[in-house]
VMD Tcl script that builds the backbone (N, CA, C; Angstrom):
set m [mol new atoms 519]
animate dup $m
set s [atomselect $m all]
$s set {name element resname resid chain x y z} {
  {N N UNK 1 A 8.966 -13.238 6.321}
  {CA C UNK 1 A 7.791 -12.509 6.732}
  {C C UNK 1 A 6.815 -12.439 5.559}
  {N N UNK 2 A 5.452 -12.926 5.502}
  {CA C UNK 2 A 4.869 -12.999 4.804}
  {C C UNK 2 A 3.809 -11.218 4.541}
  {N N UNK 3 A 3.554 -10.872 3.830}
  {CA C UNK 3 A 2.442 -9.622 3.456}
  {C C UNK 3 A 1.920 -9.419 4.230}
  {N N UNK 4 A 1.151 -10.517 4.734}
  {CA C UNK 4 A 0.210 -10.405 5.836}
  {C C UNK 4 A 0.948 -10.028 7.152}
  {N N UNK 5 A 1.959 -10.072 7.570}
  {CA C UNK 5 A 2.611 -9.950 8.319}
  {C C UNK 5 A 3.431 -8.585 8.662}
  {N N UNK 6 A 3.824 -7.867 7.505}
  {CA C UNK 6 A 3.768 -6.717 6.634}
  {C C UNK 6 A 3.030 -5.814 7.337}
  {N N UNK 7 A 1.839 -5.984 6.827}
  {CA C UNK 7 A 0.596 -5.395 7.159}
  {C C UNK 7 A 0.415 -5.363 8.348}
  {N N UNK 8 A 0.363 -6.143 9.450}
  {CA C UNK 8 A -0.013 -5.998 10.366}
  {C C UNK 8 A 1.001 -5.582 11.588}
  {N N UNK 9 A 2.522 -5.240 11.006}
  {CA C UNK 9 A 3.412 -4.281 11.594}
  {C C UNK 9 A 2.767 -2.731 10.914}
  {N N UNK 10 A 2.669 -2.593 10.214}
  {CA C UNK 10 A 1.811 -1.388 9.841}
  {C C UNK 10 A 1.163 -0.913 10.600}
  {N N UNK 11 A -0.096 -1.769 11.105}
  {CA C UNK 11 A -1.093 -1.089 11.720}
  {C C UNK 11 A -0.391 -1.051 13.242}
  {N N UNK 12 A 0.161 -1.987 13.697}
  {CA C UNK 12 A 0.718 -1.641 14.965}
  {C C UNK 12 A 1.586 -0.413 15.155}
  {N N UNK 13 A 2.356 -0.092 13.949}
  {CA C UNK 13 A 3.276 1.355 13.405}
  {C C UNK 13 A 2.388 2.602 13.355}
  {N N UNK 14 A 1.371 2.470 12.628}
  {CA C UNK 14 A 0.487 3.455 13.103}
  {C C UNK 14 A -0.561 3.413 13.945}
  {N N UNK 15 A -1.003 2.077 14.787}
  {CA C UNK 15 A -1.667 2.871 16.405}
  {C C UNK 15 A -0.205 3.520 17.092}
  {N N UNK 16 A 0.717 2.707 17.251}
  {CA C UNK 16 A 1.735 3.611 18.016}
  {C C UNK 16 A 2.393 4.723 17.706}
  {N N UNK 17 A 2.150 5.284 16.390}
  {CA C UNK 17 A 3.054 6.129 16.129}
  {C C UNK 17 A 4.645 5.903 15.835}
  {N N UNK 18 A 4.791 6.690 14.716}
  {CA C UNK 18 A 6.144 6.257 14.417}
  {C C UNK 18 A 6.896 7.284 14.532}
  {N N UNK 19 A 7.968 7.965 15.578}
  {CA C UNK 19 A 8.133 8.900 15.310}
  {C C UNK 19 A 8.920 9.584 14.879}
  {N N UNK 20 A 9.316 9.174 13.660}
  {CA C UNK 20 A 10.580 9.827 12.307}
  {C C UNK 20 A 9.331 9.707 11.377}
  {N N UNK 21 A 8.207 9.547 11.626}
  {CA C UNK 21 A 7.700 9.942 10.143}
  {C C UNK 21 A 6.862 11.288 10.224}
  {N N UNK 22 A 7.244 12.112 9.344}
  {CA C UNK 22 A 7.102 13.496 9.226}
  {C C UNK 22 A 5.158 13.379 8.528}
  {N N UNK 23 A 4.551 14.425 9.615}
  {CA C UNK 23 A 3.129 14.751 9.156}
  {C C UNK 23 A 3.108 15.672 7.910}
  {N N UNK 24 A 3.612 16.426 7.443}
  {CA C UNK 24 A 3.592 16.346 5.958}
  {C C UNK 24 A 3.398 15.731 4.937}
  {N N UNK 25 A 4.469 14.597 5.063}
  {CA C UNK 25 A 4.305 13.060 4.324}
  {C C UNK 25 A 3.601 12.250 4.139}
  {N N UNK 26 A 3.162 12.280 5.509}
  {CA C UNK 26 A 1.597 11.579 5.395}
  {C C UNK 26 A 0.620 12.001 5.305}
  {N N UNK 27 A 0.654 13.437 5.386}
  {CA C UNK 27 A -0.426 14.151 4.563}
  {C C UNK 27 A -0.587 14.732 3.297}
  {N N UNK 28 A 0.334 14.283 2.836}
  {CA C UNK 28 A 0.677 14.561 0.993}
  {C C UNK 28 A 0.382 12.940 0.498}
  {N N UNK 29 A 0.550 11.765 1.285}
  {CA C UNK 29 A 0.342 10.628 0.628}
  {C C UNK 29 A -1.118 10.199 1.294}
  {N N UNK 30 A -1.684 10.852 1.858}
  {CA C UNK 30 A -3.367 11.065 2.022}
  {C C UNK 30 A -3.869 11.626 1.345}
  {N N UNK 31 A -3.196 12.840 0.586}
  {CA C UNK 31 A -4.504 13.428 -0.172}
  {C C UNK 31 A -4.076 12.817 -1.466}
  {N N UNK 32 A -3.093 11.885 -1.781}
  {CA C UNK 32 A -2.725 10.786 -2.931}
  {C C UNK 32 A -4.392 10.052 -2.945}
  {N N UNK 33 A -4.656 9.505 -1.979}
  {CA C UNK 33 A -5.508 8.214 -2.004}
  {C C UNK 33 A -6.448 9.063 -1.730}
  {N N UNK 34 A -6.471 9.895 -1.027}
  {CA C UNK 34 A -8.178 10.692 -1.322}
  {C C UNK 34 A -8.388 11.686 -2.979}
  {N N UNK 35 A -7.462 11.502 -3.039}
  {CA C UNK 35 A -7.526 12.623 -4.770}
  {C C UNK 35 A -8.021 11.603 -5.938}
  {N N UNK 36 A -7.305 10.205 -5.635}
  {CA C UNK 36 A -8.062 8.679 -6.870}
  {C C UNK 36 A -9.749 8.949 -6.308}
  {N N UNK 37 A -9.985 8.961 -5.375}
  {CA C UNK 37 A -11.798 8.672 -4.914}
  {C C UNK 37 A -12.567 9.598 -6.093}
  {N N UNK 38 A -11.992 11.197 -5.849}
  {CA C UNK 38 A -12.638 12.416 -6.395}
  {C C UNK 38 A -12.442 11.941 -7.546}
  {N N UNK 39 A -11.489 11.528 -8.328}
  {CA C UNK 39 A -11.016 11.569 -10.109}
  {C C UNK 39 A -11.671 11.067 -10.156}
  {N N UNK 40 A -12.326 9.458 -9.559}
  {CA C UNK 40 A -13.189 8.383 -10.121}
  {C C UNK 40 A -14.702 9.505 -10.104}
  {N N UNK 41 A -14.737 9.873 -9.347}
  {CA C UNK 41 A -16.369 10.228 -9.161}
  {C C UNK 41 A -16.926 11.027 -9.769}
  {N N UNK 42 A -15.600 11.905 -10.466}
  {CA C UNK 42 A -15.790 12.975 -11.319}
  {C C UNK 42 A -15.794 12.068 -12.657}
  {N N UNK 43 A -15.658 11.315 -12.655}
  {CA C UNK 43 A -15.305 10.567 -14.336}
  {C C UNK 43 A -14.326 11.165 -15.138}
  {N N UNK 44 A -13.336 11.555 -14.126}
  {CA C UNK 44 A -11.688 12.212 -14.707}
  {C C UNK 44 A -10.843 10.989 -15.006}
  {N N UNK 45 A -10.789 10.792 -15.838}
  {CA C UNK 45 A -10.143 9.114 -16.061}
  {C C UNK 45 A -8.404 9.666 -16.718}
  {N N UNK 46 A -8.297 10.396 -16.888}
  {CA C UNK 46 A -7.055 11.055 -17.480}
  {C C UNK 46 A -6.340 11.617 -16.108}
  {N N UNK 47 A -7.114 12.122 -15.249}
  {CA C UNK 47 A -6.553 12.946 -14.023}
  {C C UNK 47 A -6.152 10.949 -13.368}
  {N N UNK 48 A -6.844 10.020 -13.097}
  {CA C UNK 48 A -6.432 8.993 -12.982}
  {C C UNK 48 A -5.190 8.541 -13.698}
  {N N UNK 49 A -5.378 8.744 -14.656}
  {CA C UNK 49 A -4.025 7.455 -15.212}
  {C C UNK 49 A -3.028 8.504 -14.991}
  {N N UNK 50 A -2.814 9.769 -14.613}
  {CA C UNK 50 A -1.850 10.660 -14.267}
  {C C UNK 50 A -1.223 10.786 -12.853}
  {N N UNK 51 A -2.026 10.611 -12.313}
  {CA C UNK 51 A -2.033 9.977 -10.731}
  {C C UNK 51 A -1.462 8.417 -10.695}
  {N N UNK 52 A -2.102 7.744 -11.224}
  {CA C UNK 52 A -1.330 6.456 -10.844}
  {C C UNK 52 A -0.341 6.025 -11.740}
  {N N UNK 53 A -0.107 6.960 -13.126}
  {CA C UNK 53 A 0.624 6.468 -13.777}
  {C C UNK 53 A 1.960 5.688 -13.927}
  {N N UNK 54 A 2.903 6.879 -13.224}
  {CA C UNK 54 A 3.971 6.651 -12.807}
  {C C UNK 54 A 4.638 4.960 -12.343}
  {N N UNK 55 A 3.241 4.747 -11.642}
  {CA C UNK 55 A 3.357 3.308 -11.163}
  {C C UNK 55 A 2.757 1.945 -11.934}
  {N N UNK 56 A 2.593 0.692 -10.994}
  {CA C UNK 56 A 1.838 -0.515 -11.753}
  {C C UNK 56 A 0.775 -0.238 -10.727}
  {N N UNK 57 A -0.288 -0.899 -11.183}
  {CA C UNK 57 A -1.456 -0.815 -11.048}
  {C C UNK 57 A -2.350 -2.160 -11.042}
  {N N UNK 58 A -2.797 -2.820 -9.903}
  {CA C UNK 58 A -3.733 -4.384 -10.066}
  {C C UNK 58 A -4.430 -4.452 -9.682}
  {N N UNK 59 A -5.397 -5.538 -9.793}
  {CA C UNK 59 A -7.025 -5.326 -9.275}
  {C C UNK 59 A -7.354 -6.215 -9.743}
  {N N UNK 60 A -7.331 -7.361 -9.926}
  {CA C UNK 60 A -7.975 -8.441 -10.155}
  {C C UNK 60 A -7.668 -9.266 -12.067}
  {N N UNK 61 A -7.510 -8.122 -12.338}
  {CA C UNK 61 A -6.947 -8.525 -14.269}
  {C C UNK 61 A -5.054 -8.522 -14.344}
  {N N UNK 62 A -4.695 -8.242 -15.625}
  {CA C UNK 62 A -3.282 -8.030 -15.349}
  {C C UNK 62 A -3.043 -6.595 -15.326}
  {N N UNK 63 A -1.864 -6.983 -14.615}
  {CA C UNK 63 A -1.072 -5.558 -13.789}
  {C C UNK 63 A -1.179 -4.148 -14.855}
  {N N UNK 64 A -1.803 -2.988 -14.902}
  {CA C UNK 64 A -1.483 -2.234 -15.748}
  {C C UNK 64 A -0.596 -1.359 -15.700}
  {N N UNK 65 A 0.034 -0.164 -16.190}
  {CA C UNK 65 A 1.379 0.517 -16.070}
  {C C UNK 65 A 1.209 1.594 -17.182}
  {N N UNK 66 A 2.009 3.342 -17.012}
  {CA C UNK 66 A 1.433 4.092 -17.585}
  {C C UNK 66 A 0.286 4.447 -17.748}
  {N N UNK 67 A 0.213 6.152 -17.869}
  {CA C UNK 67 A -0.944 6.865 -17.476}
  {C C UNK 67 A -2.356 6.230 -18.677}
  {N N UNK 68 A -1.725 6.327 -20.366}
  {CA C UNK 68 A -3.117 6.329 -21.021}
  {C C UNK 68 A -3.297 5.009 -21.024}
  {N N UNK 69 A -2.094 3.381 -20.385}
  {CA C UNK 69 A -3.396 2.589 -20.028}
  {C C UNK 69 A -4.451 2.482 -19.195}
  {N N UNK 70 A -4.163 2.787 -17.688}
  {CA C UNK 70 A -4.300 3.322 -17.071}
  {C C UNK 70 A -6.307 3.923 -17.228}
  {N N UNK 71 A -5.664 5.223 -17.917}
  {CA C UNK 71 A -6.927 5.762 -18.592}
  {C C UNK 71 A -7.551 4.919 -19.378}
  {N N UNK 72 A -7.344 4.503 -20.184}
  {CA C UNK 72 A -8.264 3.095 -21.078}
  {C C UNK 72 A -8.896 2.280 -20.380}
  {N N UNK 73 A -8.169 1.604 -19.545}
  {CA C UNK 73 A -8.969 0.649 -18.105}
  {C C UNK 73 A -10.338 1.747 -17.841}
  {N N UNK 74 A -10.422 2.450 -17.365}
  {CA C UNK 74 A -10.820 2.781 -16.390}
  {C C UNK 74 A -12.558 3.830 -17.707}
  {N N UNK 75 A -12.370 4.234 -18.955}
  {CA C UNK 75 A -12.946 4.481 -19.692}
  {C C UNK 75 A -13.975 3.197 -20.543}
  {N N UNK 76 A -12.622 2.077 -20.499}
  {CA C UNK 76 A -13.598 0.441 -21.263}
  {C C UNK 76 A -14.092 0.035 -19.929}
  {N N UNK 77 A -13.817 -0.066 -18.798}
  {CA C UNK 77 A -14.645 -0.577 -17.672}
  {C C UNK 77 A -16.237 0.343 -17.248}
  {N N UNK 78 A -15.712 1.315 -17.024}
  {CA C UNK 78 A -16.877 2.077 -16.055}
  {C C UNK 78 A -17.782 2.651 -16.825}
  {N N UNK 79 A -19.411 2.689 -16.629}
  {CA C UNK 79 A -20.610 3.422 -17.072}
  {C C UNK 79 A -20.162 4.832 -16.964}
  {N N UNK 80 A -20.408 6.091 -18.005}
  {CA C UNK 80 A -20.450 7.114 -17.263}
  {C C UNK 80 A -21.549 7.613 -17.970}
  {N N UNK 81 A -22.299 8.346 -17.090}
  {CA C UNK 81 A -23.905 9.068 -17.469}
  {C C UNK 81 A -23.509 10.123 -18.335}
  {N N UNK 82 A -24.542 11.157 -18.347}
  {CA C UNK 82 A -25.169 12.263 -19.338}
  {C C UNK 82 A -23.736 13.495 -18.656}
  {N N UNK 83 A -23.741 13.260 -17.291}
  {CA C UNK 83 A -23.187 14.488 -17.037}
  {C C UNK 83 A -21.688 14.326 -16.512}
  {N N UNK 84 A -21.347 12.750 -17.403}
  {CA C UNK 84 A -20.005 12.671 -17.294}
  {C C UNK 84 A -19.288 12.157 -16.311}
  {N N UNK 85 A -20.058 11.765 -15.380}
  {CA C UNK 85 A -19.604 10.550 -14.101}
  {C C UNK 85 A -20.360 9.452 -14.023}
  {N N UNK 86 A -19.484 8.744 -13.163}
  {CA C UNK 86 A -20.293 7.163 -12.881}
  {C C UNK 86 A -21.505 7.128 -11.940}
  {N N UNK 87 A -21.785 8.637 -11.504}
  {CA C UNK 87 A -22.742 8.237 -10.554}
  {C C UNK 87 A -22.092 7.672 -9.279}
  {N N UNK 88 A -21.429 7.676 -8.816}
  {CA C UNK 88 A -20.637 7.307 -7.516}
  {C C UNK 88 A -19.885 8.106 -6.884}
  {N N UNK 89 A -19.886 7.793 -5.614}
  {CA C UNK 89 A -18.884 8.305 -4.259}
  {C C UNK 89 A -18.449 6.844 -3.704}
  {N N UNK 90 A -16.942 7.518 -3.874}
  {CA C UNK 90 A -15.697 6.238 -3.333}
  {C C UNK 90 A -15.442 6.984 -2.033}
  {N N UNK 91 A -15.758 6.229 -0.835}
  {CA C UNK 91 A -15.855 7.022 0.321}
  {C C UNK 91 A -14.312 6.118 0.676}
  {N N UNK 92 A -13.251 6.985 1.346}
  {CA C UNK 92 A -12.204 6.164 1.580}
  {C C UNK 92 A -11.782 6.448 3.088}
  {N N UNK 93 A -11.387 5.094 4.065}
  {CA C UNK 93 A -11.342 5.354 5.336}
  {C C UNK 93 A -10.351 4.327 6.157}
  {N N UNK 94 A -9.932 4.440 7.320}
  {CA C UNK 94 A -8.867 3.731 7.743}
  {C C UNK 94 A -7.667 3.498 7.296}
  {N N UNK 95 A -7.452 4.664 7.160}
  {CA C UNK 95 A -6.113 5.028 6.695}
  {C C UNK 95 A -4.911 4.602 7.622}
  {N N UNK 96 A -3.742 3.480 7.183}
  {CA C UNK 96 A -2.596 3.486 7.908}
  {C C UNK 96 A -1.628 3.874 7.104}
  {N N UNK 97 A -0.997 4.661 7.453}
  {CA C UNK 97 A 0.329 5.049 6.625}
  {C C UNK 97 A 1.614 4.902 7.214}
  {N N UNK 98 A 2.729 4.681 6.479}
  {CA C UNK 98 A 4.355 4.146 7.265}
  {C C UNK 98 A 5.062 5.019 6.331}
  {N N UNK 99 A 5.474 6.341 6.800}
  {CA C UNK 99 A 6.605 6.783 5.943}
  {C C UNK 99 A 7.632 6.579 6.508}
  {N N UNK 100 A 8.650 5.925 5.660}
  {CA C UNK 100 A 9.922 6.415 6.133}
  {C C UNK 100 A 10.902 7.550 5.127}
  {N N UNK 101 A 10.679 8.596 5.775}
  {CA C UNK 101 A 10.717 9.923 5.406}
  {C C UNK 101 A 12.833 10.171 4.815}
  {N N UNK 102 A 13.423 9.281 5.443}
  {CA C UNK 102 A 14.965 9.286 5.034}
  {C C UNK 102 A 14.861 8.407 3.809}
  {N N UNK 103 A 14.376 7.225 2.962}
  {CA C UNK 103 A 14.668 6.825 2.223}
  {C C UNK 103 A 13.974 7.025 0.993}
  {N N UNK 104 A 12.931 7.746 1.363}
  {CA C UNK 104 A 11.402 8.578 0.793}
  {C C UNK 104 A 10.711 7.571 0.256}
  {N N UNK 105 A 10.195 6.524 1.197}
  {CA C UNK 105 A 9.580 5.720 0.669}
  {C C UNK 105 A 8.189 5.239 1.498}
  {N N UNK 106 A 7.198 5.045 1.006}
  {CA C UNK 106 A 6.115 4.944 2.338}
  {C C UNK 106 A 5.032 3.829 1.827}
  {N N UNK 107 A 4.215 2.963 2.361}
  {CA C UNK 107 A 3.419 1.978 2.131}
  {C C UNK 107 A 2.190 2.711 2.807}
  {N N UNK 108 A 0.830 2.410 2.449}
  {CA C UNK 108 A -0.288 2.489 3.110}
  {C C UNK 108 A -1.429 1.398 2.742}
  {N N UNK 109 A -2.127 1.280 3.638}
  {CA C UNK 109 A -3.646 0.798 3.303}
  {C C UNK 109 A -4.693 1.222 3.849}
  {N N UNK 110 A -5.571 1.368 2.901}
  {CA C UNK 110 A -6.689 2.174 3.315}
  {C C UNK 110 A -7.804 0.870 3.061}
  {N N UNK 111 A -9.595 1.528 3.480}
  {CA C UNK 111 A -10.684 0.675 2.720}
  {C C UNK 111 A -11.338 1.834 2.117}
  {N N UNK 112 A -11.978 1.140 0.977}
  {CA C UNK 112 A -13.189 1.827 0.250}
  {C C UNK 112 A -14.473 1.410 0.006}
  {N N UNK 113 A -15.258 1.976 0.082}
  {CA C UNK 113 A -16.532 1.485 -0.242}
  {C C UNK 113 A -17.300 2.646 -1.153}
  {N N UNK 114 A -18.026 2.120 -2.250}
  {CA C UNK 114 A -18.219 2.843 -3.213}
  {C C UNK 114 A -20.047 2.518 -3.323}
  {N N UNK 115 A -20.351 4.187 -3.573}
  {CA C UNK 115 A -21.880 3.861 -3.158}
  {C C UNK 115 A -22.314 4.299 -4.651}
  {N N UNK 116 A -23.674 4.120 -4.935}
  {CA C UNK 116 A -24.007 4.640 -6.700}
  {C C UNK 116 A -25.332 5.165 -6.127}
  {N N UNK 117 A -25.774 6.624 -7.425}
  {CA C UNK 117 A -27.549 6.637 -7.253}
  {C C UNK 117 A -28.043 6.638 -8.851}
  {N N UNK 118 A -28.321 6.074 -9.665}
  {CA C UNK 118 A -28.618 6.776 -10.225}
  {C C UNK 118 A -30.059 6.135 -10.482}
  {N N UNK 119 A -30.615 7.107 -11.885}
  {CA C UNK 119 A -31.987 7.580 -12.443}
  {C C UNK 119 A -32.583 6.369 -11.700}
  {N N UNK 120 A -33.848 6.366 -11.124}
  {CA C UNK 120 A -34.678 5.066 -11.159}
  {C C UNK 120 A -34.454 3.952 -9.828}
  {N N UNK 121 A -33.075 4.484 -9.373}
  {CA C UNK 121 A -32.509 3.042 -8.466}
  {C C UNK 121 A -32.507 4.471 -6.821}
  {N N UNK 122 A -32.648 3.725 -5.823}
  {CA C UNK 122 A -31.942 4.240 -4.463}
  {C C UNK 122 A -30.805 4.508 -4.061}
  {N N UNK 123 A -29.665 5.104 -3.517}
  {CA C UNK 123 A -28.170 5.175 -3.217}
  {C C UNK 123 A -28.399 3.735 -2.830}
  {N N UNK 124 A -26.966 2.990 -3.506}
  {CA C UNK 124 A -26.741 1.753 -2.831}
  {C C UNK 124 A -25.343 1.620 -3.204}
  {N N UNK 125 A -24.750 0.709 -1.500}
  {CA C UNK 125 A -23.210 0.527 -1.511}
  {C C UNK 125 A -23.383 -0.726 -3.224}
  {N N UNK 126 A -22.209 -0.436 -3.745}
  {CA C UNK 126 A -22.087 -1.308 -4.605}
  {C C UNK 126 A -20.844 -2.056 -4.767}
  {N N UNK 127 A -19.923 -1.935 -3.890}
  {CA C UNK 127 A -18.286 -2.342 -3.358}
  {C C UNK 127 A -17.493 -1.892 -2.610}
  {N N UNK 128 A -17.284 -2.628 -1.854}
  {CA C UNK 128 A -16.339 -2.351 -0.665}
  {C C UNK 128 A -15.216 -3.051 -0.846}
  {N N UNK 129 A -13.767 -2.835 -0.196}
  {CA C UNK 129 A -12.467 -3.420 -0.453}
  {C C UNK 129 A -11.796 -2.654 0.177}
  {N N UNK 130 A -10.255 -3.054 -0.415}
  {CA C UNK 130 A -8.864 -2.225 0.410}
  {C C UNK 130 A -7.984 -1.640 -0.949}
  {N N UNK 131 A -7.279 -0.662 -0.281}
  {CA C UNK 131 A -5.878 -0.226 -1.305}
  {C C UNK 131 A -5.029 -0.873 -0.361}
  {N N UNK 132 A -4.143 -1.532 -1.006}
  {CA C UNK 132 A -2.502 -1.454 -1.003}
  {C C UNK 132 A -2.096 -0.632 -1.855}
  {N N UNK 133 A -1.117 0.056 -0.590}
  {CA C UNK 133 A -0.300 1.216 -2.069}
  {C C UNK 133 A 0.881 1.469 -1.584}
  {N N UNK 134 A 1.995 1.744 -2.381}
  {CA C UNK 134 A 3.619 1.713 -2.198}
  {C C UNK 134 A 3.550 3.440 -3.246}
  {N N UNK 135 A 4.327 3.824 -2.521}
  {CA C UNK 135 A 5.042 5.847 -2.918}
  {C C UNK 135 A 6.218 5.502 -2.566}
  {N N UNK 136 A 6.691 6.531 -3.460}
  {CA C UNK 136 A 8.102 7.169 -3.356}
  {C C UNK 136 A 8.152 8.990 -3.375}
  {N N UNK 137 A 8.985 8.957 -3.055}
  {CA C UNK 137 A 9.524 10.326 -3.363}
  {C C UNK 137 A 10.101 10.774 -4.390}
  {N N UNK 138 A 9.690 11.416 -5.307}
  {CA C UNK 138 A 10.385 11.735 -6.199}
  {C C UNK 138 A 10.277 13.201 -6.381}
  {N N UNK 139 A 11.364 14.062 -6.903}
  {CA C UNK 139 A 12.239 15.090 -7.457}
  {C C UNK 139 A 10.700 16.349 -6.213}
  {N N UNK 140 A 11.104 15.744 -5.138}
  {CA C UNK 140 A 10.435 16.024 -3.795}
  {C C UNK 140 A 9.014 15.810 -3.732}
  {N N UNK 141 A 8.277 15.152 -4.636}
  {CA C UNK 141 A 7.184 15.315 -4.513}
  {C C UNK 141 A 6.919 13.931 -4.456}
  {N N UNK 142 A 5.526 13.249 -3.786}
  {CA C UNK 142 A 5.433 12.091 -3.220}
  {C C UNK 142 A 4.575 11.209 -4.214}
  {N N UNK 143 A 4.493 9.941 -5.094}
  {CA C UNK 143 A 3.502 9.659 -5.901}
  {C C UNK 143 A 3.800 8.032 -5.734}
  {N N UNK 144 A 2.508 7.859 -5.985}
  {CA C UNK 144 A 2.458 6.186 -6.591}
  {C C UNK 144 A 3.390 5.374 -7.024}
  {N N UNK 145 A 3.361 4.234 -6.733}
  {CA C UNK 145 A 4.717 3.471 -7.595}
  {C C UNK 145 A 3.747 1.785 -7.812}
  {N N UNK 146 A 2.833 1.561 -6.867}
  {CA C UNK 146 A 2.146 0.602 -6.674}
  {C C UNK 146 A 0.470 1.105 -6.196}
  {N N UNK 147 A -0.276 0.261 -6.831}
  {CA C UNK 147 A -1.816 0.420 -6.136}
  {C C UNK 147 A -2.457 -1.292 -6.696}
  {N N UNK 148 A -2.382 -1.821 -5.360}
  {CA C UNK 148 A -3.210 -3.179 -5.649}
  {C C UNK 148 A -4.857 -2.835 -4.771}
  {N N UNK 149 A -5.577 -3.026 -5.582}
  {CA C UNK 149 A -6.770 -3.059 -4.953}
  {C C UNK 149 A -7.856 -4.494 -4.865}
  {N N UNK 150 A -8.380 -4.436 -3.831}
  {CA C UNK 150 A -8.938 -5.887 -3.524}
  {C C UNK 150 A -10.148 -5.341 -3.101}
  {N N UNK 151 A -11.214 -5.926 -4.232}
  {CA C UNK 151 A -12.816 -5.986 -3.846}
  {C C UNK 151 A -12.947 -7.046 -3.445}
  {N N UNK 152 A -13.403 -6.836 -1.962}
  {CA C UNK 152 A -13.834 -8.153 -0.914}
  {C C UNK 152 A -15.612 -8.103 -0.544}
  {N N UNK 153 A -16.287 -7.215 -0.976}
  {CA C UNK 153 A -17.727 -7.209 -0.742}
  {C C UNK 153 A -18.279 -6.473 -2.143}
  {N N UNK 154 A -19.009 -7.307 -2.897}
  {CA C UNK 154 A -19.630 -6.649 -3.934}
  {C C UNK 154 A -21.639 -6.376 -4.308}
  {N N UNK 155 A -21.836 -5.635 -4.791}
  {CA C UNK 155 A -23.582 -5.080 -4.795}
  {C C UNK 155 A -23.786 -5.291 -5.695}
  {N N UNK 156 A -24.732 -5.098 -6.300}
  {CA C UNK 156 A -25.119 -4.690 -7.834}
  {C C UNK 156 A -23.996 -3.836 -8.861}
  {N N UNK 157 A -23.391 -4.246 -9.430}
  {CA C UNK 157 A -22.499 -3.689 -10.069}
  {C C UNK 157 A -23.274 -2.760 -11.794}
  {N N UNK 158 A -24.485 -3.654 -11.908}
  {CA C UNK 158 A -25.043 -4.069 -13.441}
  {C C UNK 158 A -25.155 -2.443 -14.229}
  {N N UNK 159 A -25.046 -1.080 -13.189}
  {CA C UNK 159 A -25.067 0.223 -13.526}
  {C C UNK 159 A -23.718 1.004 -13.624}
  {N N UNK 160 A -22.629 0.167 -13.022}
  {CA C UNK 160 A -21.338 0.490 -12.637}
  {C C UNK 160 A -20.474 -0.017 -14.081}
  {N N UNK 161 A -20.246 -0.501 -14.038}
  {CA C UNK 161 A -19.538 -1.697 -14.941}
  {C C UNK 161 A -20.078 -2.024 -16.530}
  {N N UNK 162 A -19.163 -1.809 -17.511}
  {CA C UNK 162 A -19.773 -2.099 -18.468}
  {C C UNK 162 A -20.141 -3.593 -18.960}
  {N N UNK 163 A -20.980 -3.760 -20.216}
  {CA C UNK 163 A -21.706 -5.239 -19.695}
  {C C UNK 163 A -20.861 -6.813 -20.115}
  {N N UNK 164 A -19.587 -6.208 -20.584}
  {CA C UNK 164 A -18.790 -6.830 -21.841}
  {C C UNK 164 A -17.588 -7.492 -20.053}
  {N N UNK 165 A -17.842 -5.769 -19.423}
  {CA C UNK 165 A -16.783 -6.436 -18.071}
  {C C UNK 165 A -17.719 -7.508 -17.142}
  {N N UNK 166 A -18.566 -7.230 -16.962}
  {CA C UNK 166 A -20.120 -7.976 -15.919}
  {C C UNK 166 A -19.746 -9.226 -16.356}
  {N N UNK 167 A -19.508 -9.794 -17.413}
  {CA C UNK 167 A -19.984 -11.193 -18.028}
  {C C UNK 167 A -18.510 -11.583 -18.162}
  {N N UNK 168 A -17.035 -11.168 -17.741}
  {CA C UNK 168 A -16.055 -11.992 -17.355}
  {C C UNK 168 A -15.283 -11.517 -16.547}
  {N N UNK 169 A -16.044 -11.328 -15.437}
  {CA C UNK 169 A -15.435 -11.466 -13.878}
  {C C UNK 169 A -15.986 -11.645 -13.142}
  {N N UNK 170 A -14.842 -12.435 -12.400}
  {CA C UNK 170 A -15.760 -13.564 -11.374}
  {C C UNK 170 A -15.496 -12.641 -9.938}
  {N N UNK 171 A -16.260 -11.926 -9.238}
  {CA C UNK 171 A -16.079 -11.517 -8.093}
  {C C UNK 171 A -16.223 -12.312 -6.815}
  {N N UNK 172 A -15.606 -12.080 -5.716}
  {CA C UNK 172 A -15.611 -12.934 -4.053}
  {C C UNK 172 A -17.308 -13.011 -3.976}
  {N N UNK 173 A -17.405 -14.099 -2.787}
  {CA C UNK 173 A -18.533 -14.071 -2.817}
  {C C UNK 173 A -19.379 -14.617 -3.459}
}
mol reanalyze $m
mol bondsrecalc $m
mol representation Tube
mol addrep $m
C-alpha cells in the first residue's frame, strides 16, 4: 500500500466515522495542529520547537529533530517585524484525523494557507499546502512524533522568508 493510499483510507475513515476513536483524542490532536498556526503567527518560535520537538520534522530541506533546532529553523528562516511576528495568519482547515485510541497512536492531515499584511503591501495569500502528521500518546498526553509539510501553491514570499532562504529554494510551480 502506497502513502497515497494511506491517505485516502483516512479520508474515507473520517467521512464515515470511526467508531473506537474517542472525541477527546481528536480534539486534543486538533488543538495540536491549530496551536503550530497561533505559535507561528505570534512569532513564538520556542513555543514551536516545544510543540514539535519531541518529534522529526520536514518540509522540503533535511529532516529536523529537537525543540532548539526546531527553533533555529524557524528564527534563520522567517521575517519577524517591530512587534515580533511575521505578519501572518496560518489559517488551518480540512482536518482528517484517525485515532486509534488502544494503541495511542493517531495520523492526520490537514491544509494551510498562510496569508501576510504588512506596512505598504495588501493582505495577500502567500502559501498554501498540507500537514502530514503522526502523534502518539505519551505519559497520557497526546504530541507530535512526525510533521511533514508540503507547500503546493506559493505567493510572494519576498516579506516572509529571509533573503539568504529566497535565493536557495526552489518552490512547485
Amino acid at each position: 500500500m502506497t502513502q497515497h493510499d494511506s491517505w485516502l483510507q483516512l479520508s474515507r475513515r473520517a467521512l464515515l466515522g470511526r467508531p473506537d476513536a474517542s472525541g477527546a483524542s481528536r480534539r486534543a490532536i486538533e488543538d495540536l495542529i491549530i496551536a503550530y498556526a497561533w505559535l507561528i503567527d505570534t512569532g513564538d518560535f520556542a513555543g514551536v520547537g516545544a510543540l514539535l520537538g519531541a518529534g522529526i520534522v520536514t518540509g522540503g530541506g533535511p529532516p529536523m529533530t529537537g525543540a532548539a533546532a526546531i527553533e533555529q529553523f524557524y528564527r534563520d528562516t522567517l521575517i519577524l517585524y517591530e512587534d515580533g511576528t511575521p505578519k501572518t495568519r496560518h489559517i488551518v482547515s480540512n482536518i482528517l484525523v484517525d485515532v486509534d485510541d488502544e494503541a495511542g497512536t493517531a495520523i492526520a492531515r490537514s491544509s494551510f494557507t498562510a496569508l501576510q499584511a504588512v506596512s505598504g503591501l495588501s493582505l495577500q495569500p502567500i502559501a498554501a499546502g498540507r500537514y502530514d502528521d503522526r502523534f502518539e500518546r505519551r505519559d497520557g498526553k497526546w504530541c507530535f512524533v512526525e510533521r511533514r509539510m508540503h507547500t503546493e501553491l506559493v505567493g510572494d514570499l519576498t516579506h516572509h522568508l529571509q533573503p539568504a532562504v529566497l535565493r536557495r529554494i526552489s518552490w512547485p510551480g
